[in-house]
N, C-alpha and C positions, 0 to 999 in steps of 0.2 A: 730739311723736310720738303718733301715738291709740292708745288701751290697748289694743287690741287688737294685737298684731305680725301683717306681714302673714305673716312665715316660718311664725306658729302654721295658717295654712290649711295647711302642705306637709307631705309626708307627711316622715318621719326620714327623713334623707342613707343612703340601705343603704350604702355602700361603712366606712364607720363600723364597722358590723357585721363585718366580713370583720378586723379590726387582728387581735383574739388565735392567728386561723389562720394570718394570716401570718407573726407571731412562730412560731409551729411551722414555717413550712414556710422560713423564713431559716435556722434553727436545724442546717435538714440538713449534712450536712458536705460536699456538696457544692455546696452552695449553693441558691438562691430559684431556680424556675421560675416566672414567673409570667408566667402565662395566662386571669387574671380579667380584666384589662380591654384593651380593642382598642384600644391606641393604637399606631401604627406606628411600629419601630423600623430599617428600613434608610434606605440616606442619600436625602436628597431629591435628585434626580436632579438633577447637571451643569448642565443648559442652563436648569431653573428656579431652581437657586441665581445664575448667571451673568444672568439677566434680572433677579432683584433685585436685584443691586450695581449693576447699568447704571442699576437706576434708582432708585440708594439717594440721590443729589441729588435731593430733592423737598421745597422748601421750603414750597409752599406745600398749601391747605388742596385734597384731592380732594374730589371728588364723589361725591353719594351712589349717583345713578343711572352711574357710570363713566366710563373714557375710550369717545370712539367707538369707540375697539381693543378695549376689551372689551367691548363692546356686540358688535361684529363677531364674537368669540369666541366666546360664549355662542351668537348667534343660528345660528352654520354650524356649531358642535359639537353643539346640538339635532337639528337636518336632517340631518347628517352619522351620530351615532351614537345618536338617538332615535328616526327614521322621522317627525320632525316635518315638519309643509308648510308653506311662507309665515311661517315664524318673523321677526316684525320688534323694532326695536330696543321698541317698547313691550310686547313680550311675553315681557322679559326683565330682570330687578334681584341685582346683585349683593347678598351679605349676610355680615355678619361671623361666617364661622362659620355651622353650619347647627342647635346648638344653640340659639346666641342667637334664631335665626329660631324655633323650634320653641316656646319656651318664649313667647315673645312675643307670637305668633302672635294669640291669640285676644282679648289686650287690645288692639293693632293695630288687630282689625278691628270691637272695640267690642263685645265679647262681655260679657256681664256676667249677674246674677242672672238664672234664669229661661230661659237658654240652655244647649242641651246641645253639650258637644264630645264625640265617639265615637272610640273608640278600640280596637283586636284588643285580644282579652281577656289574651294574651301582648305585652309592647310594651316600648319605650325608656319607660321612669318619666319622660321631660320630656313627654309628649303630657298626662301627665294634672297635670301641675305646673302646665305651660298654663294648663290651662282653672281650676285652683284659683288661681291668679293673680291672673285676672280677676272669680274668685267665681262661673263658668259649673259647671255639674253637669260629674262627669266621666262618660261611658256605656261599658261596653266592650260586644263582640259578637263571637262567631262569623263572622257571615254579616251584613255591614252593612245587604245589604235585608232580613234580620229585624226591624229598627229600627224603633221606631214614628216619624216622620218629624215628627210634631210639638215644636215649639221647639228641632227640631235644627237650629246652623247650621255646623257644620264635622265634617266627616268625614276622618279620617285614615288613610290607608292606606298600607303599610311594605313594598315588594317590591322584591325580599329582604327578609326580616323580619329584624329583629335583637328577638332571641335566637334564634330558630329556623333561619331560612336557609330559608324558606319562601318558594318565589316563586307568585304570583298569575298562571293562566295568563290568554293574549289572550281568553279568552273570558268569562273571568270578571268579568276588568277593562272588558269590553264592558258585560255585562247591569250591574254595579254606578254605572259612570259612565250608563247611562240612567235605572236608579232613582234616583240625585242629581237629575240633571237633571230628571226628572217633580216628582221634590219640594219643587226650588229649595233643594235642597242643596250647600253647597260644599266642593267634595272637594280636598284636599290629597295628595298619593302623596310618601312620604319613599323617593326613589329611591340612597339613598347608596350602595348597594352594587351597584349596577345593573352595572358591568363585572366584577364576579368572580361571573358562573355559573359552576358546575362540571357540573350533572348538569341543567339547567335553563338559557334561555335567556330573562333577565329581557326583560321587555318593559315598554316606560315609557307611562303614562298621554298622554303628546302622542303614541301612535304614532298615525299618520294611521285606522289601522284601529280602533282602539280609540276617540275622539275625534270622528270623523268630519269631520276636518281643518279642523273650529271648536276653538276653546280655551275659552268658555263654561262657566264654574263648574268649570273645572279648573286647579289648579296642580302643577307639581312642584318636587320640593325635591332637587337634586343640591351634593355634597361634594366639594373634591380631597382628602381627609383619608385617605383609604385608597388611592384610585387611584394618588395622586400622592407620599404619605408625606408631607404637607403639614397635619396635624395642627396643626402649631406654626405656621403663616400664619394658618388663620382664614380659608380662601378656602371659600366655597359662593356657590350662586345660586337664584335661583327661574326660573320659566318657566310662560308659560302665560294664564290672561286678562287681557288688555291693561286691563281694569277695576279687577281685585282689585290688579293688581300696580300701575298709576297712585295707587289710593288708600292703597298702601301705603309708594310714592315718596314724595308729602305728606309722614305723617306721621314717618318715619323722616328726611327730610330736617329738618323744625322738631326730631328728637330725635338730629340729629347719627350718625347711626350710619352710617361710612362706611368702606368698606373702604380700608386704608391704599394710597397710590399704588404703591411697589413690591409691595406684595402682587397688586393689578391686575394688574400688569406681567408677575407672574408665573404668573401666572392665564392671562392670554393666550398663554405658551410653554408651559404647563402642556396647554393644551386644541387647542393647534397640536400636537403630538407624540403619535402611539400606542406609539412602540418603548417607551419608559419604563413604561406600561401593561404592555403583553408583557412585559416582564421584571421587573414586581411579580408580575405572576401568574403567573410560573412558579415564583416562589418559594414564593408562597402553596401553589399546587399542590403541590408537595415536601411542606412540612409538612403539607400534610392532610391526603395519604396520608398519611404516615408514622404522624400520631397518631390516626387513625382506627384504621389495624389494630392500634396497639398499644394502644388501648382497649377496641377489641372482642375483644382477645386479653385483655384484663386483666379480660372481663364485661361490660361496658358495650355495652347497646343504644346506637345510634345514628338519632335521626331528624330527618326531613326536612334540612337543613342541603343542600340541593343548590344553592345560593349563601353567598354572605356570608361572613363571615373568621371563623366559630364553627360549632364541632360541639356541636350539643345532645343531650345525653347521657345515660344514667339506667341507675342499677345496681338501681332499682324497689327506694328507697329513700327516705325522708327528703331532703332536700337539704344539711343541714347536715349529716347524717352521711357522704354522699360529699365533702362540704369538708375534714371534719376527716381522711377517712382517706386523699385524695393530697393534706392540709397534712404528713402524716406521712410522705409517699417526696418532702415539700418540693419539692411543687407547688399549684400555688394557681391555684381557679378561680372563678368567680361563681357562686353559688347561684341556682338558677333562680324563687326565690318572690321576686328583687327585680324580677323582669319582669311580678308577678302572682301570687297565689295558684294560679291552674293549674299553673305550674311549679315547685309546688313537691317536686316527685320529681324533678327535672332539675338539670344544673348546663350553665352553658358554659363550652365551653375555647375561647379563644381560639387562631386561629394568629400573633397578631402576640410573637413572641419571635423572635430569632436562632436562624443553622440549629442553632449549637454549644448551645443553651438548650435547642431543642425536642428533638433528640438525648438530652439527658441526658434529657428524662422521658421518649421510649422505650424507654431503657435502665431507670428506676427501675419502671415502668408492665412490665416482661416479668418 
């Protein structure tokens, strides 16, 4: 092992952080709300659990790059509900999980010393794990063409933002995918929350209009993990240049990483289906009214969050002192300075809790 550990490059695991508030907020008598992290809890819909038992006989070893069915999936769900054009099977790679993709990403593509990955200065903490991985600089930004464009070789961009729910409108995603392009920069768009706008109507980096119906120094990065409540599968994809993602096929094939066959399987009923969509987001919708007004009834500003499954919130306070005081009506949320030091007066509240869960913290929250 070399004396150095590579874990010593990462920053501390925050969620660590958060144990002693949730021992206060279990402690409630009526029990743990908890609304710190977005993992989805209704059932995985019917017709995708039924696709993976049909095709839970799979003896043998899948592939990295898919069956052609899910090749077919991916490429007519782009076109279909991206505004992607000419989407072909090479401008398409399944991935285990959209984490695994994220964190890897920049050692993948041969990023190393001397290379910067960028990143919104509010972000998911794996963009800058990434680039510390591989021992690339991590860079955040406001405004990614603020950027000085030298030794940068990946640009990362989150619409819908998670933490925020900030979506990036078409025109901005226009002017930023040409300053990429002008500077042979490669831009990544982390689209996972792409079907739950609320007040905003996310638009994805392969839109024909945004792109200009090449895919050149663009990818994106879509998840079934919230759409689909398939968190526990491990189903995402990428999308986008037939270059980046061939060179990514290679190395991921010699590194085994392959999404398992009935996950596939289910992947392609998953992406053939919008009713099951419709009726996560009506749910989502519920709860976020619900705990929206009852946190701005309880003080709490509310901003941006016009997508994404979190209300980003602020009593224009500390962020640990908003943790500790709804650990106290035993509710529990994410403190906003693990997304970044800017957020550190914010916290998110997730809506992935049950209706009878979210309920009770607008009852403790009035």
């Amino acid at each position: 092992m070399s004396a150095v550990p590579v874990s010593s490059r990462l920053p501390v695991f925050p969620w660590d952080k958060l144990a002693p508030y949730k021992a206060t907020a279990v402690a409630h008598p009526d029990g743990l709300v908890d609304l710190s992290v977005g993992t989805p809890v209704d059932p995985v819909p019917e017709l995708i659990q039924q696709a993976l038992i049909a095709a839970a006989d799979s003896p043998g070893y899948p592939t990295v790059w898919g069956t052609e069915a899910l090749r077919d999936a991916l490429t007519g769900w782009a076109e279909r509900r991206l505004g992607a054009v000419g989407v072909e099977h090479e401008n398409v790679l399944p991935v285990v999980g959209s984490k695994e993709l994220v964190a890897w990403l920049p050692t993948q593509l041969g990023l190393g010393a001397g290379d910067k990955v960028a990143y919104p200065r509010l972000a998911y903490p794996t963009y800058e794990v990434g680039a510390r991985l591989c021992g690339a600089e991590p860079v955040v930004y406001d405004d990614p063409t603020e950027l000085d464009p030298e030794g940068l070789k990946l640009l990362w961009l989150n619409s819908p933002s998670n933490p925020t729910g900030r979506v990036l409108p078409k025109d901005e995603l226009i002017r930023i995918v040409a300053w990429a392009r002008e500077h042979g920069v490669l831009v990544f768009s982390d689209e996972c929350y792409l079907e739950l706008g609320w007040e905003a109507e996310p638009v994805s980096v392969l839109h024909a209009d945004v792109c200009g119906g090449t895919y050149e120094g663009v990818v994106a990065v879509h998840s079934l993990s919230k759409r689909s409540n398939l968190a526990g599968y491990r189903a995402a994809f990428v999308a986008g240049d037939a270059a980046v993602l061939g060179e990514l096929l290679q190395i991921r094939k010699h590194g085994g990483m392959m999404t398992p066959a009935p996950v596939q399987a289910a992947t392609v009923a998953a992406l053939g289906d919008d009713a099951h969509v419709a009726e996560q987001r009506e749910r989502y919708a519920r709860r976020r009214t619900v705990l929206r007004a009852a946190l701005e009834a309880h003080g709490f500003r509310i901003e941006h969050s016009e997508a994404s499954l979190y209300l980003w919130a602020t009593r224009d306070e500390p962020c640990w002192e908003t943790v500790a005081h709804l650990s106290e009506l035993g509710v529990l949320v994410a403190p906003g300075d693990f997304y970044g030091p800017a957020g550190d007066r914010f916290v998110r509240v997730a809506l992935t809790a049950s209706d009878e869960r979210v309920d009770a913290a607008v009852e403790r929250l009035s």
